[in-house]
C-alpha positions as CSV (number, residue, x, y, z in Angstrom):
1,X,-9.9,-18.9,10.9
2,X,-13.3,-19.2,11.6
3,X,-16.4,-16.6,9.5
4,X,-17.2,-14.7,12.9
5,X,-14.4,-12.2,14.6
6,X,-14.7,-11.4,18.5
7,X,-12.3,-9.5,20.4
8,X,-9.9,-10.3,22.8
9,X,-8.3,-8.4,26.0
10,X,-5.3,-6.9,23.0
11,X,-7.9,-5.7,20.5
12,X,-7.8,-2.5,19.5
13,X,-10.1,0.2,20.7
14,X,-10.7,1.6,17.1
15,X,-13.0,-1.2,15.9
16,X,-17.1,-1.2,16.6
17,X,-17.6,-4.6,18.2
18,X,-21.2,-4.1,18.3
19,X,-20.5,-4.1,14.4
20,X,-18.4,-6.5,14.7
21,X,-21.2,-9.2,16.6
22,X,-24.4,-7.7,14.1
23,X,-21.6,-8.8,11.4
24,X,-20.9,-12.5,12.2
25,X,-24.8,-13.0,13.2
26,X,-26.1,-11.5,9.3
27,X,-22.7,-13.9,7.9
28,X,-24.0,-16.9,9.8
29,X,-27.1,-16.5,7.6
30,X,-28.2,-18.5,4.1
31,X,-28.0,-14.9,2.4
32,X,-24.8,-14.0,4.5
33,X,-23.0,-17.5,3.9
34,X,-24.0,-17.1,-0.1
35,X,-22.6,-13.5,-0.2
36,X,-19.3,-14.4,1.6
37,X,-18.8,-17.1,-0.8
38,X,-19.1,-14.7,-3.6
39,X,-16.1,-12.5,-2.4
40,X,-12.6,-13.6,-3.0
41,X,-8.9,-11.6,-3.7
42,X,-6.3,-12.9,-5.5
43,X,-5.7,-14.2,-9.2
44,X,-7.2,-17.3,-10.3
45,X,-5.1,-17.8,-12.9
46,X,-2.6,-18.6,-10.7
47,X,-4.4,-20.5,-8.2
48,X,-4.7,-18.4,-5.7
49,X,-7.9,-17.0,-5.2
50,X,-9.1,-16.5,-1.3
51,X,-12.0,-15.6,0.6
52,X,-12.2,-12.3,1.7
53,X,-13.1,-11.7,5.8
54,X,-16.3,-10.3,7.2
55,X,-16.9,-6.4,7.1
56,X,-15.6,-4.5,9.8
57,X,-16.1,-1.1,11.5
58,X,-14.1,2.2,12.9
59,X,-15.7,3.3,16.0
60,X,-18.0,6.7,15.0
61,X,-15.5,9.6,14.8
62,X,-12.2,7.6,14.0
63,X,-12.8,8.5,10.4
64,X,-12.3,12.0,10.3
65,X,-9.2,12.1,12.6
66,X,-7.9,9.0,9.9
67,X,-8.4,11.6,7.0
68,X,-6.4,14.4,8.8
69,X,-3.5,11.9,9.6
70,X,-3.6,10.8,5.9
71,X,-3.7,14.2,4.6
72,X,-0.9,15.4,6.4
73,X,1.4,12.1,5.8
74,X,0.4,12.1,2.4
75,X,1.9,16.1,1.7
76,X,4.6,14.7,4.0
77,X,5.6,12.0,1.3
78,X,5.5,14.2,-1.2
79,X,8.0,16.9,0.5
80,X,10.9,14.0,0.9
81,X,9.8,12.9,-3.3
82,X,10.7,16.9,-4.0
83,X,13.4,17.3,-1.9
84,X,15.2,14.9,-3.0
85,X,16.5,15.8,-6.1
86,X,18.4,18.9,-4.5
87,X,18.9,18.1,-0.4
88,X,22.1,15.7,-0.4
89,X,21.0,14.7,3.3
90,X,17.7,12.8,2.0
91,X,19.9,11.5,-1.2
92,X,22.3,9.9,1.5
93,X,19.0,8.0,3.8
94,X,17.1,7.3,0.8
95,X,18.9,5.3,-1.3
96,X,18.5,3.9,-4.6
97,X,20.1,0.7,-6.5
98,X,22.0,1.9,-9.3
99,X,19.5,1.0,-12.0
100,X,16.8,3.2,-10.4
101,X,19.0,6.1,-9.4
102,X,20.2,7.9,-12.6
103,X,16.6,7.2,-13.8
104,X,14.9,9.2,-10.8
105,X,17.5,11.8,-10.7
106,X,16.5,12.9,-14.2
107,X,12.5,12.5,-14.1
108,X,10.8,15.2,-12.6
109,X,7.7,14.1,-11.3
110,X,7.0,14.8,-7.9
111,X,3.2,14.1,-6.8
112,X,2.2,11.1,-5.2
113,X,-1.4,10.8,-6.7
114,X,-2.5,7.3,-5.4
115,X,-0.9,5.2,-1.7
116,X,-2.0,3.1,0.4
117,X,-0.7,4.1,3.8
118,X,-0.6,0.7,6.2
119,X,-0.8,1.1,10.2
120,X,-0.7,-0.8,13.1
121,X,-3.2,-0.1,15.1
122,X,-2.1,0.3,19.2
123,X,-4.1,-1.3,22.2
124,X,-4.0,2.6,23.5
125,X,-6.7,3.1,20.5
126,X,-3.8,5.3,18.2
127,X,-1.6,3.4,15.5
128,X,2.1,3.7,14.2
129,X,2.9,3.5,10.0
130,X,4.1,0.2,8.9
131,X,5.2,1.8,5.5
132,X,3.7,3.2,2.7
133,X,2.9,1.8,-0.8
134,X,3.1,4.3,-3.8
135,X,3.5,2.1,-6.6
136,X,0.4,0.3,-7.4
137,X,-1.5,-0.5,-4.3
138,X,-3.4,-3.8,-4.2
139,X,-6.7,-4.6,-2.3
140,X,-8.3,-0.8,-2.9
141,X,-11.1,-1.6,-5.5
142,X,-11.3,-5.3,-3.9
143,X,-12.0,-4.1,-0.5
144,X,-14.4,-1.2,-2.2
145,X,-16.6,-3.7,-4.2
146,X,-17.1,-5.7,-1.0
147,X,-18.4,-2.9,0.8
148,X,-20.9,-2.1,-1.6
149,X,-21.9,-5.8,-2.3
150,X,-22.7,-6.5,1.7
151,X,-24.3,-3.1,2.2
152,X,-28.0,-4.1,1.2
153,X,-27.9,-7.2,2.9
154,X,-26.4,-5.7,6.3
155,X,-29.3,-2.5,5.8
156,X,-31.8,-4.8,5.7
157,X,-30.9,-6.3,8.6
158,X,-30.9,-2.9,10.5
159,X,-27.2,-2.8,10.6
160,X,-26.7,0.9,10.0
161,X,-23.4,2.1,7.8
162,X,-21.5,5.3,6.9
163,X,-21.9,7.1,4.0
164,X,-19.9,5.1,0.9
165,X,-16.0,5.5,0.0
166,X,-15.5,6.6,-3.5
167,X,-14.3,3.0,-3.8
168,X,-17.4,1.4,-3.9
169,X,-18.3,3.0,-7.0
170,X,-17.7,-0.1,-9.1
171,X,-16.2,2.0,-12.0
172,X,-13.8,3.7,-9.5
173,X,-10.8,2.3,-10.6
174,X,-11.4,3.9,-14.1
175,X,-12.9,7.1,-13.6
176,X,-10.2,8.1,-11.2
177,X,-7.7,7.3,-13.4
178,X,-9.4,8.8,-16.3
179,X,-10.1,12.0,-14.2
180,X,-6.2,11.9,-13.1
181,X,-4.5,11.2,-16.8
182,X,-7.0,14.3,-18.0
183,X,-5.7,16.5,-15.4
184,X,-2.0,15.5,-15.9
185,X,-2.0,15.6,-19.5
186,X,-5.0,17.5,-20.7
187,X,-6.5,14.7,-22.5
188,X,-8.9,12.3,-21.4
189,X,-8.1,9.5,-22.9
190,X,-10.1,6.7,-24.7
191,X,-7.1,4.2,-24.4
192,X,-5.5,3.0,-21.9
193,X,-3.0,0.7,-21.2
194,X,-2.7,-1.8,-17.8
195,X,0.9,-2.9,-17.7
196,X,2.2,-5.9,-15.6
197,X,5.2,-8.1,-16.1
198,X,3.6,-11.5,-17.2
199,X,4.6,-13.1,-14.0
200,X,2.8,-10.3,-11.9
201,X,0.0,-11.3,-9.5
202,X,-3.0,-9.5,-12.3
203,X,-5.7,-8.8,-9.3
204,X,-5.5,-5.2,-9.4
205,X,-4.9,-4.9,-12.8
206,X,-8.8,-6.9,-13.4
207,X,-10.1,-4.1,-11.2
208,X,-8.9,-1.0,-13.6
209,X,-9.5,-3.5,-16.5
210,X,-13.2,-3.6,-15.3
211,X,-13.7,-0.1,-14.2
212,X,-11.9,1.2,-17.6
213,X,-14.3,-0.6,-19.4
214,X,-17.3,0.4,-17.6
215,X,-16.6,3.8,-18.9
216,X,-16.5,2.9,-22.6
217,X,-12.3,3.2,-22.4
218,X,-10.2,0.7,-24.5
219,X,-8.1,-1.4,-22.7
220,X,-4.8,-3.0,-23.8
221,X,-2.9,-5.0,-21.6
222,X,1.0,-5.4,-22.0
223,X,4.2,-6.2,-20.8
224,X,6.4,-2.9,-20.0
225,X,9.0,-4.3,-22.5
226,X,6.6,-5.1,-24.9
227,X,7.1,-0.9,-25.6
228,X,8.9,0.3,-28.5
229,X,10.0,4.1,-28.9
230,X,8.0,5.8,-31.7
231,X,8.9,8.3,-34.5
232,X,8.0,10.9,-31.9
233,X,9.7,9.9,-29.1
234,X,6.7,8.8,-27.6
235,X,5.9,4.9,-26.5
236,X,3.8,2.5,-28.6
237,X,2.4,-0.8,-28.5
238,X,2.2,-2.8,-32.1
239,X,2.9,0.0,-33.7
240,X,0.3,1.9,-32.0
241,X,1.0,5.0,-30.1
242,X,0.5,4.6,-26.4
243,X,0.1,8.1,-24.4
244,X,-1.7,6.6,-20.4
245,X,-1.1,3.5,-18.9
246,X,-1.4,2.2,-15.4
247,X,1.6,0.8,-14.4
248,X,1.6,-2.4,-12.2
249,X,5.1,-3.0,-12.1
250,X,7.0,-4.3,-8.4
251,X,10.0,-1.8,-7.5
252,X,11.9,-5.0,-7.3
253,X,11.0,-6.1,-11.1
254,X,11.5,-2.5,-12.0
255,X,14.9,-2.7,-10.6
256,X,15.7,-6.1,-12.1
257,X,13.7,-5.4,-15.8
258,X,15.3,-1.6,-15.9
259,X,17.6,-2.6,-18.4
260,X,14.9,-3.8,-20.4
261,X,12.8,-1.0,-20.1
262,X,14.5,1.9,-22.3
263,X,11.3,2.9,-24.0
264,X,9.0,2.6,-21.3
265,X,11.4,4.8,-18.9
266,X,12.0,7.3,-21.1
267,X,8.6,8.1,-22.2
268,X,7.5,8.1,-18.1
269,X,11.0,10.2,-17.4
270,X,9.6,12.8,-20.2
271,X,6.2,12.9,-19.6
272,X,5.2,11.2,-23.0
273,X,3.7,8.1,-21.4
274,X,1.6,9.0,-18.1
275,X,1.5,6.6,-15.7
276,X,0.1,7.2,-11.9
277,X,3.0,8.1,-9.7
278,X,5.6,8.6,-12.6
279,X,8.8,7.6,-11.8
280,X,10.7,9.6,-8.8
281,X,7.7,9.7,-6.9
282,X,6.8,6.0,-7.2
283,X,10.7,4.8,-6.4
284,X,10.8,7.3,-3.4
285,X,7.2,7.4,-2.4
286,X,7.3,3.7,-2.4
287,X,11.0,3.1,-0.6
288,X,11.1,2.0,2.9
289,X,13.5,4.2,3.6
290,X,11.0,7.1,3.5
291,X,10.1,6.1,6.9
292,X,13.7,7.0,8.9
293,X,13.6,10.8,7.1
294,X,9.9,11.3,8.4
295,X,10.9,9.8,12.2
296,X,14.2,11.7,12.6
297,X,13.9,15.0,14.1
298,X,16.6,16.5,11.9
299,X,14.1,16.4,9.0
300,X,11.6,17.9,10.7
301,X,12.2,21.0,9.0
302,X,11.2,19.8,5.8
303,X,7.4,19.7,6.6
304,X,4.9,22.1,7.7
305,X,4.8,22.4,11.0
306,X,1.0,21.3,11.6
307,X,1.2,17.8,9.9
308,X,4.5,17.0,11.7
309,X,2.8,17.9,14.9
310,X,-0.1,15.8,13.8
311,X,2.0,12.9,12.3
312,X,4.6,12.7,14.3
313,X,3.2,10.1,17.2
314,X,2.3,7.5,14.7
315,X,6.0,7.3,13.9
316,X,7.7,4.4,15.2
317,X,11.6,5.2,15.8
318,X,13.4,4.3,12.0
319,X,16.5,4.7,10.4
320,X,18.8,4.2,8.1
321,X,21.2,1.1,9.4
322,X,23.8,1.7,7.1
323,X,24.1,4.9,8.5
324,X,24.1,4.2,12.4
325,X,26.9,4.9,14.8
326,X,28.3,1.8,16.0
327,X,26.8,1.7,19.1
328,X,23.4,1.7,18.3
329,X,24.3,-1.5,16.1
330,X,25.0,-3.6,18.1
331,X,22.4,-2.1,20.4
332,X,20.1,-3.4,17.6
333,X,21.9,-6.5,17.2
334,X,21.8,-7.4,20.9
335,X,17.9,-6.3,21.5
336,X,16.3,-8.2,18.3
337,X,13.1,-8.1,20.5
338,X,12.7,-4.6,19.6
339,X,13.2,-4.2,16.3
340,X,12.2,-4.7,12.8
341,X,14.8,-4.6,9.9
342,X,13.2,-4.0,5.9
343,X,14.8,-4.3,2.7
344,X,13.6,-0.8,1.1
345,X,12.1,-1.3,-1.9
346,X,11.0,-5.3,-1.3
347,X,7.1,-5.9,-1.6
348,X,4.6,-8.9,-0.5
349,X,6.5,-9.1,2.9
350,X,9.7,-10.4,1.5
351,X,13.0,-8.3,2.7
352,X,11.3,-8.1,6.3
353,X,13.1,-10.0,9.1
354,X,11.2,-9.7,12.2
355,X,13.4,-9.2,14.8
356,X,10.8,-11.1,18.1
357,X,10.4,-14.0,15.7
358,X,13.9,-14.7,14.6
359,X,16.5,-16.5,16.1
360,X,20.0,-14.8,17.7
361,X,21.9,-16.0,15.0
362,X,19.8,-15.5,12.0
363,X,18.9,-12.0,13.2
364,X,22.8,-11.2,13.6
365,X,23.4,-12.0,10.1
366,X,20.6,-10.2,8.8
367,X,21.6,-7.1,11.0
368,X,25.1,-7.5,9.1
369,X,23.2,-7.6,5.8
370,X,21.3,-4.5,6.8
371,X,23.8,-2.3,8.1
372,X,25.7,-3.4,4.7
373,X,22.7,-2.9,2.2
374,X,21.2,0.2,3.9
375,X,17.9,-1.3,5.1
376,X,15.4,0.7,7.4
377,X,15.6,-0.8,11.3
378,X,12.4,0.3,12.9
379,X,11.5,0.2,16.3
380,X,8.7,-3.5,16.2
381,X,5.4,-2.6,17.1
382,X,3.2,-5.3,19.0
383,X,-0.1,-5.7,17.0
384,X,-3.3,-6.1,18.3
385,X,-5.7,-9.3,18.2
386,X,-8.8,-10.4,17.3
387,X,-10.3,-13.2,18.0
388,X,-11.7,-16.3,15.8
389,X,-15.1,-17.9,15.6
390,X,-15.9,-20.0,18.7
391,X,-12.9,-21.5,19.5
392,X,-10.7,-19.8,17.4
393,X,-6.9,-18.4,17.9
394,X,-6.1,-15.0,18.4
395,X,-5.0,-13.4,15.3
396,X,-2.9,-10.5,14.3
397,X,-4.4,-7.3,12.1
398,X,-3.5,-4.2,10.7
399,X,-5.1,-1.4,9.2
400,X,-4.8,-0.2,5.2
401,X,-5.7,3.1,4.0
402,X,-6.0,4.3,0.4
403,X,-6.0,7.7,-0.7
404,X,-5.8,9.8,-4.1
405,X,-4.1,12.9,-3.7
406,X,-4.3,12.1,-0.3
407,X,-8.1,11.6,0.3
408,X,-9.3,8.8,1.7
409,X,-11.0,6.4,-1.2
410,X,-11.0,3.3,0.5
411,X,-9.9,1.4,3.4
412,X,-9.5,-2.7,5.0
413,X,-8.0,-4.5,7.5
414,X,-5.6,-7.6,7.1
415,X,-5.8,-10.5,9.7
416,X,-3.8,-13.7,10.1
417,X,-1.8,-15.8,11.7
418,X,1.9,-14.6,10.8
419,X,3.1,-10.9,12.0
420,X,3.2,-10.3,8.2
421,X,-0.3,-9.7,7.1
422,X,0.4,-9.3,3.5
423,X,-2.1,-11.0,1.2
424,X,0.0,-12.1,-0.8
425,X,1.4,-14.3,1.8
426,X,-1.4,-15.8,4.1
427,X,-3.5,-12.6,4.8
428,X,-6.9,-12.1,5.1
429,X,-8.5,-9.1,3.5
430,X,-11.6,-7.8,5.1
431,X,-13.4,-4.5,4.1
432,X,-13.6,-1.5,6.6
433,X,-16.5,0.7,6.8
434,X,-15.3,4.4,8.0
């Protein structure tokens, strides 16, 4: 994909193309080339360090209606992640495997403090939810330091920008989590672990490293089952007591590690070892599944009235295909073009069969798997383009929004080639100004 992004007849209303064109002008400098050069996402450890996009825009007075939508889905998450301890109608759509079950059943956490809520934005200028992430949400402080690092070379240029996310604040990802572990545990603490399964992509986890360490905050980084249980129940490290971590750990190596995670469950389940999200709120924040409880009108009860007003249109139809009546299977069976089918608690784009892109057979075998597994089947949403440097394909793009204790802190938009924008796959991150 070329530097510069245009738009095309499919673009979506929401983006400043006048922002857009200034952009691709100041990148097509020596200064803008440089910069651009400097800005890359992934690991490098691994090999898989990329170029981030251009900057991009929200049309003036998108932002605040974006922070009322989040706010509202945001206490929306949350009321499924408390209710579902004691409604047995959310327990039945929201499924768990059975090594993540008992283990959410008995914590009691319930606040969601950090997601990144993902939309698709609509050529009618709105957007529907894709899903939300409420485990450990990539691309927050990437896309933050971005901002920040094109801002004086775009001012000078007489580009004018918003006022900054609390993202890009380079020591954002610690003094949010420092101001978070205080509040939940009344200490603030001079230690912190980052925790990651080895094999873990360790991109976010360099950004809390960073930000930690900016602040004068010991950093130790570990394996979850590197944790033993201490004399006082608590977890430790070496020997060492261990009281806050951030937790970078994928629901499905959670799932697949649980059984080698006794210490580090048990100190989350009992509140010995914070980590963001805890436990029930990160394995029900984070499901899939969330998404055919907030769309079905028989739930609607759950949530104050105002933010399902306000939500509500961004839902795409979702459910539970597991429990479907028969008909509407094979509805969904026959009519792949419209629909979507996600393994819950899958991450990185895997578990997501695309219903447009797949062929009849493949897609009936996957509606099989999904009616037998319990995936979410959600209505497909068409995405919107943009379009390349001069010359360049039309290519797909979504919109990503962060938010502590649902406030906006950052923002970015993926673009690429597939329908699945995930970085982690062949996405492009570029970093939104709101």
């Amino acid at each position: 994909m070329a530097d510069g992004i245009g738009t095309d007849g499919e673009s979506w209303s929401g983006l400043d193309e006048t922002f857009t064109r200034e952009v691709a002008a100041v990148g097509a400098t020596a200064e803008g080339r440089a910069l651009a050069g400097t800005q890359t996402l992934g690991d490098p450890a691994v090999g898989n360090d990329r170029p981030l996009g251009l900057p991009l825009r929200l049309r003036p007075g998108l932002r605040e209606e974006l922070e009322a939508f989040t706010a509202a889905y945001h206490r929306m998450i949350e009321a499924v992640v408390a209710g579902w301890e004691h409604d047995p109608r959310l327990r039945r759509v929201l499924t768990l495997p059975e090594s993540l079950r008992a283990q959410a059943a008995a914590a009691r956490d319930t606040r969601v403090h950090l997601m990144r809520l993902d939309l698709l934005p609509r050529p009618d200028g709105r957007w529907g939810v894709l899903e939300t992430n409420a485990n450990g949400p990539g691309g927050l402080a990437v896309a933050g330091r971005a901002r920040a690092a094109w801002r004086p070379l775009l001012t000078r240029h007489g580009i004018g920008l918003p006022r900054p996310l609390p993202a890009d604040d380079a020591a954002w990802p610690g003094r949010w989590l420092l101001d978070l572990a205080e509040r939940e545990s009344g200490r603030r603490p001079d230690t912190v672990a980052l925790l990651h399964p080895h094999r873990a992509d360790r991109n976010a986890v360099r950004s809390y490293a960073d930000g930690l360490g900016a602040l004068g905050v010991r950093v130790l980084h570990a394996d979850p089952r590197a944790l033993r249980t201490g004399p006082d129940g608590g977890a430790t490290l070496d020997g060492e007591p261990v009281r806050h971590a951030y937790a970078k750990i994928g629901m499905r190596d959670l799932g697949l590690l649980a059984g080698d995670l006794g210490p580090y469950l048990r100190a989350v389940r009992e509140g010995a070892l914070f980590v963001q999200n805890g436990l029930r709120a990160r394995v029900i924040g984070d499901n899939k599944l969330c998404l055919a409880v907030l769309s079905d009108p028989g739930f609607a009860g759950l949530f104050d009235p105002a933010d399902h007003r306000l939500v509500r249109p961004g839902l795409p139809w979702s459910r539970n295909l597991a429990l479907c009546d028969g008909p509407t299977v094979r509805r969904v069976s026959r009519e792949r073009d419209r629909y979507v089918l996600k393994s819950p608690l899958d991450a990185n784009g895997r578990g997501v069969v695309i219903g447009p892109e797949t062929d009849g057979a493949a897609w009936a075998a996957a509606v099989d798997r999904a009616a037998a597994e319990g995936w979410l089947v959600q209505e497909y949403l068409p995405g919107p383009r943009l379009r390349g440097g001069p010359g360049g394909p039309p290519v797909h793009h979504d919109l990503a929004l962060g938010a502590v204790d649902g406030r906006l802190v950052s923002a970015f938009v993926r673009t690429g080639h597939e329908a699945r924008l995930n970085v982690a796959r062949s996405g492009r991150l570029h970093p939104l100004y709101l």
